[in-house]
N, C-alpha and C positions, 0 to 999 in steps of 0.2 A: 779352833772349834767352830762347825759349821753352826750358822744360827738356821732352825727349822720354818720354813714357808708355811705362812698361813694359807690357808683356805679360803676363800670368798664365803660368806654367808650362804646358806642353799636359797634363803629369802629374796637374795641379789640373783640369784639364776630365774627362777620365777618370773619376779618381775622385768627382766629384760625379755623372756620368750613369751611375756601376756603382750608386753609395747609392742615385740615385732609382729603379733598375730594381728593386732589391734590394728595395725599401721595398714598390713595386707588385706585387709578386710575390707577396711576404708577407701585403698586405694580400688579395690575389685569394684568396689559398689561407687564411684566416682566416675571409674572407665565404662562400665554399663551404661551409666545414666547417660554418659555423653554419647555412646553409640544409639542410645534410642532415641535421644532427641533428633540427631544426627540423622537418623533412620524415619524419625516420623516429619522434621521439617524436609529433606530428599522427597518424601510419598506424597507430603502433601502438595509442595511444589511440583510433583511429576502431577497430579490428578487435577489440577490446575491446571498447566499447559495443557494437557489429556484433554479438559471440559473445553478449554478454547480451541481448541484445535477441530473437537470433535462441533460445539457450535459453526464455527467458520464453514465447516464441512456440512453440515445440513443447510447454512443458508447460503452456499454458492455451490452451483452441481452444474458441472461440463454436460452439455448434451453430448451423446454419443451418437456413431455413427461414421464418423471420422475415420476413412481408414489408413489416411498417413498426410501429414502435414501439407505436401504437395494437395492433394484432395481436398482438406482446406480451405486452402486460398483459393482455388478455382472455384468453390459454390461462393467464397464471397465476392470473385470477380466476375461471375456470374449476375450479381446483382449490381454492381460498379458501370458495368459495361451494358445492363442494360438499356439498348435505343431509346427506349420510352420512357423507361426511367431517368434516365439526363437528358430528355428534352425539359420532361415537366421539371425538371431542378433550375435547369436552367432558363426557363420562361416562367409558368406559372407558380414557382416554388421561390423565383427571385430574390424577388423586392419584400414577397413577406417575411421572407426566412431571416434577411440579413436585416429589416425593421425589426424582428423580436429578439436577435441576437444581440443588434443593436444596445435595445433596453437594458440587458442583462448586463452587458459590460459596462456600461451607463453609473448603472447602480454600485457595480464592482468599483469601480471610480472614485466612486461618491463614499466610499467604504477603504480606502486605501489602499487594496488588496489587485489594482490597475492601473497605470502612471502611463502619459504617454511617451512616456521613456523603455517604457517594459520592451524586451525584447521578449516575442510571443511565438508559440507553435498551436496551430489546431491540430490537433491528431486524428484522424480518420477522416480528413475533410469533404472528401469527395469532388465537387467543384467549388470549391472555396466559400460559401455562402458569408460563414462563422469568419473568414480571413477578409473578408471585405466588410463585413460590420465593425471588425478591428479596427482598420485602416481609415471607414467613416467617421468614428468617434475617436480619432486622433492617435491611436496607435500603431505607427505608419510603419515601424522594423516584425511585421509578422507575416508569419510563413504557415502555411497547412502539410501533411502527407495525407498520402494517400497508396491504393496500390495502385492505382494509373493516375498519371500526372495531369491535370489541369493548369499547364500554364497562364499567365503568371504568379498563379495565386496558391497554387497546387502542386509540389516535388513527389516525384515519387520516394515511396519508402513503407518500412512494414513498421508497424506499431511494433513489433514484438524484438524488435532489434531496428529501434531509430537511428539516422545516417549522419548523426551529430557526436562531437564532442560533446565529454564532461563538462558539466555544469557551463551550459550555454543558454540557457531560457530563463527570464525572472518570470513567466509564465507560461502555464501550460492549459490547453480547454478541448473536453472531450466529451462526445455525447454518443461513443459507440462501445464502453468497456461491453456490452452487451455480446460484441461480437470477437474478444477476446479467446481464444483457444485455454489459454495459458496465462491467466488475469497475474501470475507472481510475476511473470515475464514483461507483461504490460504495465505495471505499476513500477519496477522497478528498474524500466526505461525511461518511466517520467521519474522517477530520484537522479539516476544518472543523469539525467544531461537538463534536471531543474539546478539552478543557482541557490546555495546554502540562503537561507530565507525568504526563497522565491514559491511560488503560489501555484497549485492544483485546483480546478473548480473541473468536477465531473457533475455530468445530468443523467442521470439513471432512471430505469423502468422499475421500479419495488411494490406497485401495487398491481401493476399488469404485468402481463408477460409480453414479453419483443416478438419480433416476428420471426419468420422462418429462417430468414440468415442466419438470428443468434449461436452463438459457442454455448454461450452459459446463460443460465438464470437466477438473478442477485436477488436476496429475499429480505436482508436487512443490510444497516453498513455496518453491523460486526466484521465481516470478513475485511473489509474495505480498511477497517482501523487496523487490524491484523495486520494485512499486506503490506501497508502505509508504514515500514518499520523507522526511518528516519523523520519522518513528518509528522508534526500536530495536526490533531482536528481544528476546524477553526469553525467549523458550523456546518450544521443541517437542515435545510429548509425546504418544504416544497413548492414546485413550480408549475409551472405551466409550458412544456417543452414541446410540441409536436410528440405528440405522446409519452412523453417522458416526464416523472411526476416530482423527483427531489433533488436537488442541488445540494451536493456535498463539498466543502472546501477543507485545502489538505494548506499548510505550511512547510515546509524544507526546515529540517534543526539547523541551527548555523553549527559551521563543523566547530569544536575547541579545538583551540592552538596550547600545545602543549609547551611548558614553560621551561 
């Protein structure tokens, strides 16, 4: 004799279809909340970058005019090469230039941020002024570029793709970003071939503007931190440059060795 199969309660059906409603519900309103969070930290992190990007870009503006790289270099070896201008650098521009350049390294010294161990590069040097104030205050392994060579104190070479190895300078010193085309290009020539902890000192025009060679015209060093993507700031100060009014120093991150 068959024994007859009970039925489940209807109150047991109920309750199992309120749990899985309840379950779906929860989980819908779980997965929303996480896509909007999702969706509002993305927007705010994009309007972020958006605002940095977008200050970087008001305070550094390419002059234009430029109508091809070759072009260029010729208006700024137009000023290089002028007769009159490397007489006076090199007579009455001499002794002053590398007495005040002197000072500045002087102090950089006296700040730890200069050794006369440092192996050094001047970048844009012209006729070496900045490399023999080096060389006077005891910093005897430094070299300049330029785009025409001033031997001995002067290689040729372009800022914009320097003719060095990786990380070969614990220092680098430059008082021409002004005349950068391509300042992402210039900035990180000097990371490539600065030494992991090694030292950046620029002299910059931010309360005037440069002269007619300039590429660009730098209005704060927002951009400059921007660009500087491997390196700390390490100070801001103003100066007294041959027109040039603030000293900015950059450090190199030491790289991590991964374990």
């Amino acid at each position: 004799m068959k024994t007859a199969k009970t039925k489940p309660p209807l109150l047991k059906y109920y309750f199992l279809t309120f749990a899985s409603l309840s379950f779906l519900i929860l989980f819908f309103f779980f997965f929303s909340n996480q896509r909007r969070h999702s969706l509002t930290s993305f927007l705010t992190t994009t309007a972020a970058t958006t605002h940095s990007s977008s200050a970087s870009e008001v305070d550094l503006k390419i002059r234009p005019g430029y109508t091809s790289y070759d072009a260029y270099i010729q208006r700024q070896l137009n000023k290089t090469l002028n007769p009159k201008l490397r007489k006076i650098w090199m007579t009455r521009d001499w002794d002053r230039k590398i007495h005040v350049f002197s000072n500045f390294f002087r102090e950089l010294q006296l700040q730890n941020l200069l050794s006369n161990s440092s192996k050094s590069l001047c970048i844009g040097a012209r006729v070496g002024q900045e490399v023999e104030a080096l060389k006077r205050v005891g910093v005897t392994d430094s070299v300049g570029i330029d785009l025409v060579q001033s031997p001995p104190l002067v290689l040729k070479g372009d800022f914009h793709n320097q003719p060095f190895d990786n990380e070969t300078f614990d220092f680098e010193f430059s008082n021409v970003f002004d005349h950068a085309l391509y300042p992402r290009k210039f900035v990180g020539e000097i990371e490539r071939t600065l030494k992991p902890d090694g030292v950046c000192v620029l002299h910059l025009a931010l309360s005037t503007r440069a002269d007619k060679y300039s590429a660009n015209d730098l209005y704060s060093v927002k951009p400059l931190i921007h660009l500087f993507q491997r390196s700390q700031l390490v100070r801001v100060r103003k100066v007294d440059g041959f027109g040039l009014d603030t000293e900015v120093i950059f450090r190199k991150k030491k790289t991590t060795r991964r374990s």
